[in-house]
N, C-alpha and C positions, 0 to 999 in steps of 0.2 A: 504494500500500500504506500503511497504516494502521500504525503501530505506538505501544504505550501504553509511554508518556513512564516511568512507575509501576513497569513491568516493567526498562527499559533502568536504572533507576539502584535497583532494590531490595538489590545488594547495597551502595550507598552510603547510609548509613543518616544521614550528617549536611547533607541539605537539611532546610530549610526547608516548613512546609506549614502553611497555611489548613483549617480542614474547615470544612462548613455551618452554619449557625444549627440544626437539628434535633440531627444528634449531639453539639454542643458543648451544648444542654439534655438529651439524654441522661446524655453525660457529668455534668453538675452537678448531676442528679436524682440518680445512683449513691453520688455520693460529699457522704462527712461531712469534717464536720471534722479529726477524728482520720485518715481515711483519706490525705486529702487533705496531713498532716504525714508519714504512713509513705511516701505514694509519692516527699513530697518529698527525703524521708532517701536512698530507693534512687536519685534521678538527680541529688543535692547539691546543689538547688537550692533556695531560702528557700520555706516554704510559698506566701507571700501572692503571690511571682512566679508560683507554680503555677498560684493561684488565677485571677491574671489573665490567663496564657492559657489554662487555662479558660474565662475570661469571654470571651476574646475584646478584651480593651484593646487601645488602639492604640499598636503598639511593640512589642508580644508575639507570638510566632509560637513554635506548636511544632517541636524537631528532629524528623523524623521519627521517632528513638528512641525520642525522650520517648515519643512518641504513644503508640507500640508497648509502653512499658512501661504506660503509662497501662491500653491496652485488657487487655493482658495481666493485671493484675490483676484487672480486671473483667471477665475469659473473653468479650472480645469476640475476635471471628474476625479476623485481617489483612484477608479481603476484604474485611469491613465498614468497615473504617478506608477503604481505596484507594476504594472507589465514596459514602465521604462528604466527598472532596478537593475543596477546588476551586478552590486554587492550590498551586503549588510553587514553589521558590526555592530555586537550583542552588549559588549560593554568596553571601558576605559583601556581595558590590557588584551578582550579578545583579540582575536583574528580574524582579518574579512572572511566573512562566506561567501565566494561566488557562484552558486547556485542556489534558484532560489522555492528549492525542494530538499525533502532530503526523505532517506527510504526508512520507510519503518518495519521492520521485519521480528521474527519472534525473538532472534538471538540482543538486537535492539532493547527491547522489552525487555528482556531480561536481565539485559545489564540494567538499565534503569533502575529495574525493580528491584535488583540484588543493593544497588547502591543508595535507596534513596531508606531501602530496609536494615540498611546497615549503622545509618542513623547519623554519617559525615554531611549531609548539603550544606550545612552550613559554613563548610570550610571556607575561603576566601581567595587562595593562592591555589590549587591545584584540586586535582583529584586524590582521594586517599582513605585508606579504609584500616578499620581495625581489626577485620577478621584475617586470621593468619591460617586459617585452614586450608592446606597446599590443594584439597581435592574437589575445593568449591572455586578457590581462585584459577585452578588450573581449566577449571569450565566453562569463565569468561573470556577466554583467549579464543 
């Protein structure tokens, strides 16, 4: 089974997201100068920082909000935003995802379920676990 990455974290609105080189010149086609200081006013952020993720600089990445506030002015659709992704970034230290699926299968599941029953998610820095049992660990591999 197939499930979209996009859908599982829409009600977290502060990742991380790349879109394509076409809507990021849509976008830049749309907006003026003057527009481009209003939207910056609504998300507190300095114009010329707007500017450049707009452009796409390297270092700059939109919050997903922003984006959303961005399209929203510009009566662009949400679906249009999610099908011009094409990466995400879950948090501060993750790492981009460039697809914007990911497979869920049983061996999946059961890591999940072995780790989240293991009683670590709360960790911060890494993955890790307490069970030392070679014949349970050796089943998640």
């Amino acid at each position: 089974m197939k499930v979209n990455i996009i859908n599982i974290l829409k009600n977290k609105e502060n990742f991380r997201v790349e879109i394509n080189k076409n809507f990021r010149e849509l976008l830049l086609g749309k907006l003026n100068f003057n527009e481009i200081n209003t939207i910056s006013m609504k998300l507190t952020i300095h114009p010329k920082t707007l500017k450049r993720k707009i452009e796409g600089k390297s270092g700059y990445s939109f919050l997903y909000k922003e984006l959303k506030v961005i399209c929203d002015y510009l009566e662009i659709k949400e679906g249009e935003i999610v099908n011009n992704l094409t990466k995400i970034k879950t948090g501060c230290n993750a790492f981009w995802i460039d697809l914007p699926s990911l497979e869920i299968d049983e061996i999946f599941v059961e890591g999940v379920g072995y780790y989240v029953g293991d009683g670590r998610t709360k960790t911060t820095t890494k993955i890790s676990t307490v069970n030392k049992e070679e014949s349970i660990l050796n089943s998640l591999i």
